[in-house]
C-alpha positions in Angstrom: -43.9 -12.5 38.2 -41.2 -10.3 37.5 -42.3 -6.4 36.6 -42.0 -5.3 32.7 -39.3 -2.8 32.6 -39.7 1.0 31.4 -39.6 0.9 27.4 -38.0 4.2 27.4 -35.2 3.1 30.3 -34.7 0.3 27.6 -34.6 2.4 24.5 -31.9 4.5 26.2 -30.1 1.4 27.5 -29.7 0.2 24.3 -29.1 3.7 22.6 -26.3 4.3 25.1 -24.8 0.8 24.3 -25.1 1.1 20.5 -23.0 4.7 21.2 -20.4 2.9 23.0 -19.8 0.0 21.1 -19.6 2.6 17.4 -17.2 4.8 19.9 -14.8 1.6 20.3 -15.5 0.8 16.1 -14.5 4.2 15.4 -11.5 4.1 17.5 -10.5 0.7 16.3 -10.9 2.0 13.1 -8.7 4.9 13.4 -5.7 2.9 15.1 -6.1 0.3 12.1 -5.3 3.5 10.2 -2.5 4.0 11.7 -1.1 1.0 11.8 -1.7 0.7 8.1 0.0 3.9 7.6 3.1 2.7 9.2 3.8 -0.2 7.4 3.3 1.4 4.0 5.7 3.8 4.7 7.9 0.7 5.7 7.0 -0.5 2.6 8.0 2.4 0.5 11.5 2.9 2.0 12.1 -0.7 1.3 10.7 -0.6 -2.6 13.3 2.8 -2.5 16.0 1.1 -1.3 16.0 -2.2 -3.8 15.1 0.1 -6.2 18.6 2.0 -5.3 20.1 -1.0 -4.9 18.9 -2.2 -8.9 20.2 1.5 -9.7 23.5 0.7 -8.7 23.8 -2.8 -10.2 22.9 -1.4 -13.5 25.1 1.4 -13.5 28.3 -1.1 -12.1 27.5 -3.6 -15.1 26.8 -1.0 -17.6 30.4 0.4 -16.9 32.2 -3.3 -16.5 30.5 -4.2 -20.4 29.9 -0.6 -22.4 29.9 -2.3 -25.6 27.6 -5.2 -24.5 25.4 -2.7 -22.6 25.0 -0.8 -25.9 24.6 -3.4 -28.4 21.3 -4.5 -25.8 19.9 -1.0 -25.8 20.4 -0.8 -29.5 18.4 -4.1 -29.8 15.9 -2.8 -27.2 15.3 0.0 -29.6 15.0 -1.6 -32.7 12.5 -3.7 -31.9 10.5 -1.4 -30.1 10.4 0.9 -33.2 9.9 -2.2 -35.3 6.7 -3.3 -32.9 5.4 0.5 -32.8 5.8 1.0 -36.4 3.9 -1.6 -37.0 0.3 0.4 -36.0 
């Protein structure tokens, strides 16, 4: 017959087990933080660049087409005051 072990040696077996594995959560956590960071900031540059990018493929056919560019903006306008005057 095997000998029932000390509750307390037990209780602090398990304590100190319970502290190590929320030790390795916590540091998991915090690298997934990092990680997550990162690639948002990856992210962000990239969303700055295309939106750049849009920028200067507005600005290139808004100076190829004036009159077209203004005739559309015109439009734009109108119906937006048309839909807002509306309320």
């Amino acid at each position: 017959m095997k000998a029932t072990a000390n509750p307390n040696a037990t209780a602090r077996n398990s304590t100190d087990e319970f502290r190590e594995k929320a030790a390795q959560v916590g540091e998991d956590i915090r690298e997934l933080g990092t990680v997550t960071r990162k690639a948002a900031a990856e992210y962000y540059e990239q969303g700055l660049d295309k939106a750049k990018d849009l920028e200067k493929n507005v600005e290139t056919r808004i100076r190829e087409h004036p009159l077209q560019s203004v005739g559309i903006a015109a439009g734009v306008g109108f119906l937006a005051g048309f839909l807002l005057g509306r309320r």
